[in-house]
N, C-alpha and C positions, 0 to 999 in steps of 0.2 A: 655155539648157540648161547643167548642170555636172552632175558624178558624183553629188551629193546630190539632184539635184532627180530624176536616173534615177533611183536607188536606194529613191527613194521609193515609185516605180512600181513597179520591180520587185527587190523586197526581197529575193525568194527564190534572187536571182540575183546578189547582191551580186558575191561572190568570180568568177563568171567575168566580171562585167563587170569589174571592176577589171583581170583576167589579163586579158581582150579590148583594152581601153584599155592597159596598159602595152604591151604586146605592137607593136600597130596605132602608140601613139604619136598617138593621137586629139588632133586640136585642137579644141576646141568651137565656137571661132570661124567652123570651117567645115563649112558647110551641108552638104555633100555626105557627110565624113565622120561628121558625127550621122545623116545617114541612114542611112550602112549600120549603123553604131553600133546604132540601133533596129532595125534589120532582124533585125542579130544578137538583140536582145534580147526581140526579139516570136518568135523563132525554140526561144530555150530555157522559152517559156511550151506 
């Protein structure tokens, strides 16, 4: 998973995911934080 492969999902949601990610300091590499990551981003659909 990486910010482009989200944002492909959830397109409409680019800019808070970016602001969620900067913000959180998201590492992709870890499992735990793409979950909430998603959580948040199944949250603003």
């Amino acid at each position: 998973m990486n910010f482009t492969k989200l944002t492909n999902i959830f397109k409409n949601h680019k800019a808070h995911l970016k602001d969620y990610i900067d913000k959180s300091a998201i590492d992709f590499n870890d499992t735990q934080q793409i979950v909430e990551l998603c959580n948040y981003a199944f949250s603003l659909e």
